[in-house]
C-alpha positions as CSV (number, residue, x, y, z in Angstrom):
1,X,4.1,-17.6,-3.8
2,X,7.6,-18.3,-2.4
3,X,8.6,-18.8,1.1
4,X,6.2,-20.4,4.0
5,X,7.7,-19.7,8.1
6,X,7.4,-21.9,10.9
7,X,9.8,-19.9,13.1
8,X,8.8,-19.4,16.5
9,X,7.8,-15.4,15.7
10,X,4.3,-16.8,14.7
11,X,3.6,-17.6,17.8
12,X,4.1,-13.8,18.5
13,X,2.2,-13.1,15.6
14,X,-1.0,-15.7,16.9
15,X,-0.7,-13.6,20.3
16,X,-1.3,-10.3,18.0
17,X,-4.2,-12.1,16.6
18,X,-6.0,-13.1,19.9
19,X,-5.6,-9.9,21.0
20,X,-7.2,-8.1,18.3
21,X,-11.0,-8.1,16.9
22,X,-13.0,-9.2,14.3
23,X,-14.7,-7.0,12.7
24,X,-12.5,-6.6,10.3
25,X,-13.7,-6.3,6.4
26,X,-17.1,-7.8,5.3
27,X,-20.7,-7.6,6.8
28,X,-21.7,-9.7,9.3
29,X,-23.6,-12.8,8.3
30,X,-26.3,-14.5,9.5
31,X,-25.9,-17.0,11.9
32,X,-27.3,-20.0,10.4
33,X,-26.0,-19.4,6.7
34,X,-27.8,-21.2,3.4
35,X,-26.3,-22.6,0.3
36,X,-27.0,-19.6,-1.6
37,X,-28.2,-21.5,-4.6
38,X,-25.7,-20.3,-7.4
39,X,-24.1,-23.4,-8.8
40,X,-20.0,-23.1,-9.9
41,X,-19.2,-25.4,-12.7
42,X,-16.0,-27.5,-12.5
43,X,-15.8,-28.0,-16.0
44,X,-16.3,-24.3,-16.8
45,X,-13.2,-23.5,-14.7
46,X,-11.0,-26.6,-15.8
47,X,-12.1,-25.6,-19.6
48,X,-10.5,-22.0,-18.4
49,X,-7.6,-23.7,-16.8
50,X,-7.0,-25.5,-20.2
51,X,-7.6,-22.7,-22.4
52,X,-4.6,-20.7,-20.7
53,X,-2.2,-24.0,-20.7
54,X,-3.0,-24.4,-24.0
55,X,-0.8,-20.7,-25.2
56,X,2.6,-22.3,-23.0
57,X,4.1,-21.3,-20.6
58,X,2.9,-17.7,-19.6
59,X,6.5,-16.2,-18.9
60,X,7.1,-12.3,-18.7
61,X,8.3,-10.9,-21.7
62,X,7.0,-13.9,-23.9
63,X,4.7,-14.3,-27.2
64,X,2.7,-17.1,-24.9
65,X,2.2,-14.4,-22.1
66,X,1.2,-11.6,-24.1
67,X,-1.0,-13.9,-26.3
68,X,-2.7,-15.3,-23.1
69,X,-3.2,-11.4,-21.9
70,X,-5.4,-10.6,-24.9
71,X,-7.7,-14.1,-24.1
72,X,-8.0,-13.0,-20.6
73,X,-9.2,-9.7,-20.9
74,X,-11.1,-10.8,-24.4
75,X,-13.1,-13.5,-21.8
76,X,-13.7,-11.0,-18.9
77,X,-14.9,-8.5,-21.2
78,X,-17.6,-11.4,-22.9
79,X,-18.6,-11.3,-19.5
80,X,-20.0,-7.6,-19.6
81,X,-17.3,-6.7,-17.6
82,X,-15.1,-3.3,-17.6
83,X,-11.5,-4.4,-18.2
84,X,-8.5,-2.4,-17.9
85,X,-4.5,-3.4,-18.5
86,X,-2.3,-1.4,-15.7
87,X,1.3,-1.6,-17.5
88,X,4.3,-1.4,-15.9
89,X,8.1,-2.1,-16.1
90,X,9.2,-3.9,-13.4
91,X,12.8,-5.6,-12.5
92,X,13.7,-9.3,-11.5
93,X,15.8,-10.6,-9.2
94,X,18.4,-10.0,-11.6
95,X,17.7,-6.4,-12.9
96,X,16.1,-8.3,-15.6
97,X,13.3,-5.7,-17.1
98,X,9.9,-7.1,-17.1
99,X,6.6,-6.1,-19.3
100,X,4.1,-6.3,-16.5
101,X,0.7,-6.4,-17.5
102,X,-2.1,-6.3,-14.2
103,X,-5.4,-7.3,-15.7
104,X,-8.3,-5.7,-14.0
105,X,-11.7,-6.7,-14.7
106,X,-14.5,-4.7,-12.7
107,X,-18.4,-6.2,-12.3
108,X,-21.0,-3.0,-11.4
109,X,-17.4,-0.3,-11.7
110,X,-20.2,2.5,-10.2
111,X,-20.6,1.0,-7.0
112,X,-18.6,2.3,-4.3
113,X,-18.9,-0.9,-1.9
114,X,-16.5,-3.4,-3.5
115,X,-15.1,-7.4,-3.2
116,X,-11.7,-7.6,-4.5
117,X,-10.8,-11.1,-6.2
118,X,-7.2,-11.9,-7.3
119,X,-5.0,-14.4,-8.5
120,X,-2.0,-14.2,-10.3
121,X,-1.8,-15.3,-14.2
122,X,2.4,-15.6,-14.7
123,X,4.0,-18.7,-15.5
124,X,7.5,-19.5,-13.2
125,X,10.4,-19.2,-15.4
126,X,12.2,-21.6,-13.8
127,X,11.0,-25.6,-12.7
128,X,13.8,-24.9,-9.3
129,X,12.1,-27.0,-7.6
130,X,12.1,-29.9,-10.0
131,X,13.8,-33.2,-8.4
132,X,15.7,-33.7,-11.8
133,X,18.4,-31.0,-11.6
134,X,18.4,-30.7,-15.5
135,X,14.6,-29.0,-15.7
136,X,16.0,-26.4,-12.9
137,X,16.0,-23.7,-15.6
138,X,13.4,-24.9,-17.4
139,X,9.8,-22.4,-17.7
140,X,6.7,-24.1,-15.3
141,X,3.1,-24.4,-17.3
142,X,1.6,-23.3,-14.0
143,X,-1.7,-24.9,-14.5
144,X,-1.9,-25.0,-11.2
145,X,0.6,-22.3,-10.1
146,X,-1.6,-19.8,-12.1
147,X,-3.9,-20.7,-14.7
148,X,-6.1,-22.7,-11.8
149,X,-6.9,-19.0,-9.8
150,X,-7.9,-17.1,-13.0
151,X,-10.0,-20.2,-14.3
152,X,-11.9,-20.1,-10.7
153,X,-12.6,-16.2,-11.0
154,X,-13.4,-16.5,-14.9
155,X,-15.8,-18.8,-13.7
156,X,-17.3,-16.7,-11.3
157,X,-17.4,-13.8,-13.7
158,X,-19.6,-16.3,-16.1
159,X,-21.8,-16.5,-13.5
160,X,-22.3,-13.2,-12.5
161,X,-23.1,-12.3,-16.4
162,X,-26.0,-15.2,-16.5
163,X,-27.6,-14.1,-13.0
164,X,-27.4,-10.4,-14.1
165,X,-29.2,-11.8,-17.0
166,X,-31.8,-13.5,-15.1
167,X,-30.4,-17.1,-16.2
168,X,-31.1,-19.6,-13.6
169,X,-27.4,-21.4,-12.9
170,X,-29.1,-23.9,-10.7
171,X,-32.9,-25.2,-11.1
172,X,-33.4,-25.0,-7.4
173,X,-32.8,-21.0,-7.0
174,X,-33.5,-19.0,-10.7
175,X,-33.6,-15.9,-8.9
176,X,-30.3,-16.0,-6.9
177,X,-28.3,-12.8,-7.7
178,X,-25.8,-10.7,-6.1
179,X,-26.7,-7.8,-3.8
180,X,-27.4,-4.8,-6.3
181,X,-25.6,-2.5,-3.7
182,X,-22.6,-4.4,-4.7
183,X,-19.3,-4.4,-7.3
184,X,-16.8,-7.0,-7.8
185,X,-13.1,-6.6,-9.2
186,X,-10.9,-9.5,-10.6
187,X,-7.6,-8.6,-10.6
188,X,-4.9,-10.9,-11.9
189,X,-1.6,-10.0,-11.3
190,X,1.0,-9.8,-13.3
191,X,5.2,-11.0,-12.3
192,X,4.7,-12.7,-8.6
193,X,6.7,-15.9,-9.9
194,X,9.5,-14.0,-11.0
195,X,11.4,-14.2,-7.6
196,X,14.7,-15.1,-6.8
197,X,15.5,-18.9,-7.8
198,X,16.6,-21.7,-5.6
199,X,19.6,-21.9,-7.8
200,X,20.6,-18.6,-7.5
201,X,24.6,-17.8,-6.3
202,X,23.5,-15.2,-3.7
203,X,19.4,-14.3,-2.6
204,X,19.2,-13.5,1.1
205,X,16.4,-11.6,1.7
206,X,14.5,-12.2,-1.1
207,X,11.2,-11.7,-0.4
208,X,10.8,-8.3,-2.2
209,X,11.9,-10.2,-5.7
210,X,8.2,-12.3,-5.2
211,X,4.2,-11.0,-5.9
212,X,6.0,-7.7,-8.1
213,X,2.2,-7.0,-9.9
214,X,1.2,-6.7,-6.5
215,X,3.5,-4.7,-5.0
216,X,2.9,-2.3,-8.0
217,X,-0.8,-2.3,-8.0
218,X,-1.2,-2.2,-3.9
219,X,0.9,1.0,-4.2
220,X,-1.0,2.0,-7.6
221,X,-4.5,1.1,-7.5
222,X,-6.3,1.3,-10.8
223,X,-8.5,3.8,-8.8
224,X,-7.8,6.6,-6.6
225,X,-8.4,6.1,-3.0
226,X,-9.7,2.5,-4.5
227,X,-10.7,0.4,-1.3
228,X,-12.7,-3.2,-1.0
229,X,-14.7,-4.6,2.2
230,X,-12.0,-7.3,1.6
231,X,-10.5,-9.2,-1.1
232,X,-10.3,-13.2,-1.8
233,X,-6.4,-14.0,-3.0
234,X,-6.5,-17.6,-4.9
235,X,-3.4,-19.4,-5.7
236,X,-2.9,-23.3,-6.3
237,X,-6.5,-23.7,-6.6
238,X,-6.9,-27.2,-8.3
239,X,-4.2,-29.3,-7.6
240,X,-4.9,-33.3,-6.7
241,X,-4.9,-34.1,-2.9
242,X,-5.5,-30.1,-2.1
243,X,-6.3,-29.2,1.7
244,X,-6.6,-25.7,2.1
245,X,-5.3,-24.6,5.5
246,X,-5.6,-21.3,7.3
247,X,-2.7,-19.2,6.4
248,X,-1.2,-17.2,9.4
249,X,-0.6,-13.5,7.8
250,X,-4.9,-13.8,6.7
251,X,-5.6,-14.6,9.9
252,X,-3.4,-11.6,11.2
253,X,-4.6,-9.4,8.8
254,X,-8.1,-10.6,8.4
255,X,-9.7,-12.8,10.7
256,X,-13.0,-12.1,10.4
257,X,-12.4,-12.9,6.6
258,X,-10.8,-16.0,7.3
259,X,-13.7,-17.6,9.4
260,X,-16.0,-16.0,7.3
261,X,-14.7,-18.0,4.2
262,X,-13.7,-21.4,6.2
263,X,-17.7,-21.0,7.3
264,X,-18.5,-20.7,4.0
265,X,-17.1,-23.9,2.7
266,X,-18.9,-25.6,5.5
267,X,-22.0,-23.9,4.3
268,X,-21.5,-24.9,0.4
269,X,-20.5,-28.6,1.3
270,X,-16.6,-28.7,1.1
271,X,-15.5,-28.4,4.8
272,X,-13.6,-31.1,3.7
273,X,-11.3,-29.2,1.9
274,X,-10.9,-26.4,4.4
275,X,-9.9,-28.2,7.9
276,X,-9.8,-25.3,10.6
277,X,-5.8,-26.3,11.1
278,X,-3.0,-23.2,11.1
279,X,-0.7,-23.8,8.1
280,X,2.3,-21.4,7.6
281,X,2.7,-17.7,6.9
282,X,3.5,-17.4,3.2
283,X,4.8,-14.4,1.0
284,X,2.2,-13.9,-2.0
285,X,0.2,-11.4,-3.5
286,X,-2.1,-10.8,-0.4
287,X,0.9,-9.2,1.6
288,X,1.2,-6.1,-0.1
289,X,-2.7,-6.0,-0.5
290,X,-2.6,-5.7,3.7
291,X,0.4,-4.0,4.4
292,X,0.0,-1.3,1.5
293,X,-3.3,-1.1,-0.2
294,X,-4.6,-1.8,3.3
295,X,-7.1,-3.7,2.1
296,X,-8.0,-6.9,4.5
297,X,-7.0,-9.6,2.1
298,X,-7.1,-13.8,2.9
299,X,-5.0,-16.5,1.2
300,X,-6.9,-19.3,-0.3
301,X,-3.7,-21.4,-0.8
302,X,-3.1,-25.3,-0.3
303,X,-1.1,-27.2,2.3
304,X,0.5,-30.4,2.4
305,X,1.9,-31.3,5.6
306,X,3.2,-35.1,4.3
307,X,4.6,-34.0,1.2
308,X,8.3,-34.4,0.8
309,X,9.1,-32.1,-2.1
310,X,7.5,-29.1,-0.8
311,X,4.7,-28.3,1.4
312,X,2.9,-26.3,-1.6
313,X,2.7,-29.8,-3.2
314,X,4.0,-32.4,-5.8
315,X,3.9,-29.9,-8.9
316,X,5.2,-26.9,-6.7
317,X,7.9,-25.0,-9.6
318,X,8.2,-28.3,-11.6
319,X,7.8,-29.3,-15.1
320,X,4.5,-31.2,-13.9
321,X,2.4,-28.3,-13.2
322,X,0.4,-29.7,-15.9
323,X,-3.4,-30.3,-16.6
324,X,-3.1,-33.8,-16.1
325,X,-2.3,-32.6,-12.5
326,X,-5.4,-30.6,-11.8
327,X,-9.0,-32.1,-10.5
328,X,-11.7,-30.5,-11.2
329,X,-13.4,-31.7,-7.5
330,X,-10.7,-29.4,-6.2
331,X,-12.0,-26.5,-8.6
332,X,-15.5,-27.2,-7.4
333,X,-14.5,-27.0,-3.5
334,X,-12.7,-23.3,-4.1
335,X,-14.8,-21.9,-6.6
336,X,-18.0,-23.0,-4.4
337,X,-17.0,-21.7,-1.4
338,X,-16.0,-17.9,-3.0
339,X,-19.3,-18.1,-4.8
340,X,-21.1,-19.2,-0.9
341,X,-19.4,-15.9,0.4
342,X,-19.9,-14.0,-2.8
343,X,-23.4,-14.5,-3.1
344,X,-24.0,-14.1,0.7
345,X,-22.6,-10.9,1.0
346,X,-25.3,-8.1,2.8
């Protein structure tokens, strides 16, 4: 993700909002919603989170990102999945050319009424946001800015291959299971850290140099005419401290979806986690999902109002996006709630 807006056009944009309905994306729910029984584990997902810190830094055009590729696809496929690679050779900021690799991974690829999950799975190149000026062009390990959204939708994926199995993931509900009318796609996209750094001579408008895998797929779908009743982007997932606030182009885009998912965490236990507060309106992958794919898409994305060094966080483009900087309660809260709405789903 790059930029987050508190200029007084959002207030505009909140009027377009209020004005507007919400039935957008998703079936209606009932009004009194249950746990659903379907039990996300923290340590699965921090495992994951590990597992893709452990191959480096996952920079385009690197050994460590095309190594972690393989292990991504290799897991989602272990899952019973149907995974595909959409390649494509994209440009930096710079003109630099980048190997983009999308990674989609399809649950059920038959049915025609779909849930789109993403994340994106590239490392920063640059720590530019580092308060020691001599890491400023030093790569991020991401585990947070990354690795944490795959290791959430790995997790989910797990746990979709044991209920399809008939595997009980939580003694109090064996026969939990996703409606049968249903398919899911993971999608982790490839090159959205690539844009323009803070130490850059000249970047004006850069917002086009920022979520490239998803400006590619959104106007490229790995399926004709491929649509979704919505889609669930995750990004910063598991840092320490995480609040996750309502971001203001979801709730333009997709309202409905937003309450639906902030109910949802209510629901599973971590309303906590997800205060019913406005945060900012941030560029990331979700944009182009809305504006191009046209696909109502939210932003599961942290905010931290008190935080000097950046309202994304402590570890926000620094060398300290490390695992010893991830908490698995914060794992639990996410991965929870997207399994309450998963599993919910009519």
């Amino acid at each position: 993700m790059k930029k987050i807006l508190y200029i007084s056009v959002i207030c505009l944009l909140m009027t377009l909002v209020s004005c507007g309905g919400t039935k957008q994306g998703g079936k209606e729910t009932a009004a009194e919603e249950k746990p659903v029984g379907v039990e996300f584990s923290a340590d699965s997902a921090y495992s994951f989170c590990q597992q893709q810190c452990d191959f480096g830094p996952r920079v385009m055009n690197s050994e460590a990102h095309d190594r972690c590729a393989e292990w991504i696809m290799e897991k989602f496929r272990s899952y019973g999945m149907s995974v595909e690679a959409q390649q494509a050779t994209l440009h930096g900021y710079d003109g630099t050319q980048l190997r983009s690799m999308n990674i989609i991974a399809s649950y059920r690829p038959e049915k025609t009424e779909r849930i789109l999950l993403c994340a994106h799975w590239d490392s920063r190149p640059w720590a530019d946001n580092d308060p020691d000026e001599a890491n400023w062009h030093k790569p991020v390990m991401a585990a947070n800015d990354g690795a944490s959204g795959v290791a959430v939708m790995l997790e989910v994926a797990r746990l979709l291959a044991l209920t399809e199995r008939g595997i009980s993931v939580d003694s109090a509900n064996a026969g939990a299971a996703l409606n049968e009318n249903i398919g899911i796609d993971f999608v982790c996209f490839d090159a959205e850290d690539w844009g323009t750094p803070q130490w850059a001579e000249s970047k004006g408008d850069d917002s086009d140099t920022w979520a490239l895998g998803a400006q590619y797929w959104a106007a490229n779908p790995h399926r004709d005419g491929y649509k979704a009743r919505f889609g669930i982007l995750l990004d910063m997932v598991g840092g320490r401290g995480a609040h996750f606030y309502q971001e203001l182009y979801s709730k333009h885009y997709a309202p409905s979806i937003v309450n639906r998912v902030w109910k949802a965490a209510e629901t599973a236990g971590y309303g906590s986690f997800f205060p019913r507060l406005e945060g900012g309106a941030i560029t990331d992958d979700h944009v182009p999902v809305n504006k191009v794919a046209g696909i109502p898409c939210i932003d599961i994305i942290p905010y931290y109002p008190d935080c000097e060094a950046s309202s994304f966080g402590p570890t926000w483009h620094t060398v300290i996006d490390d695992m010893s900087h991830i908490d698995a309660s914060t794992l639990r809260a996410v991965g929870q709630t997207v399994v309450q709405v998963v599993f919910s789903e009519k």
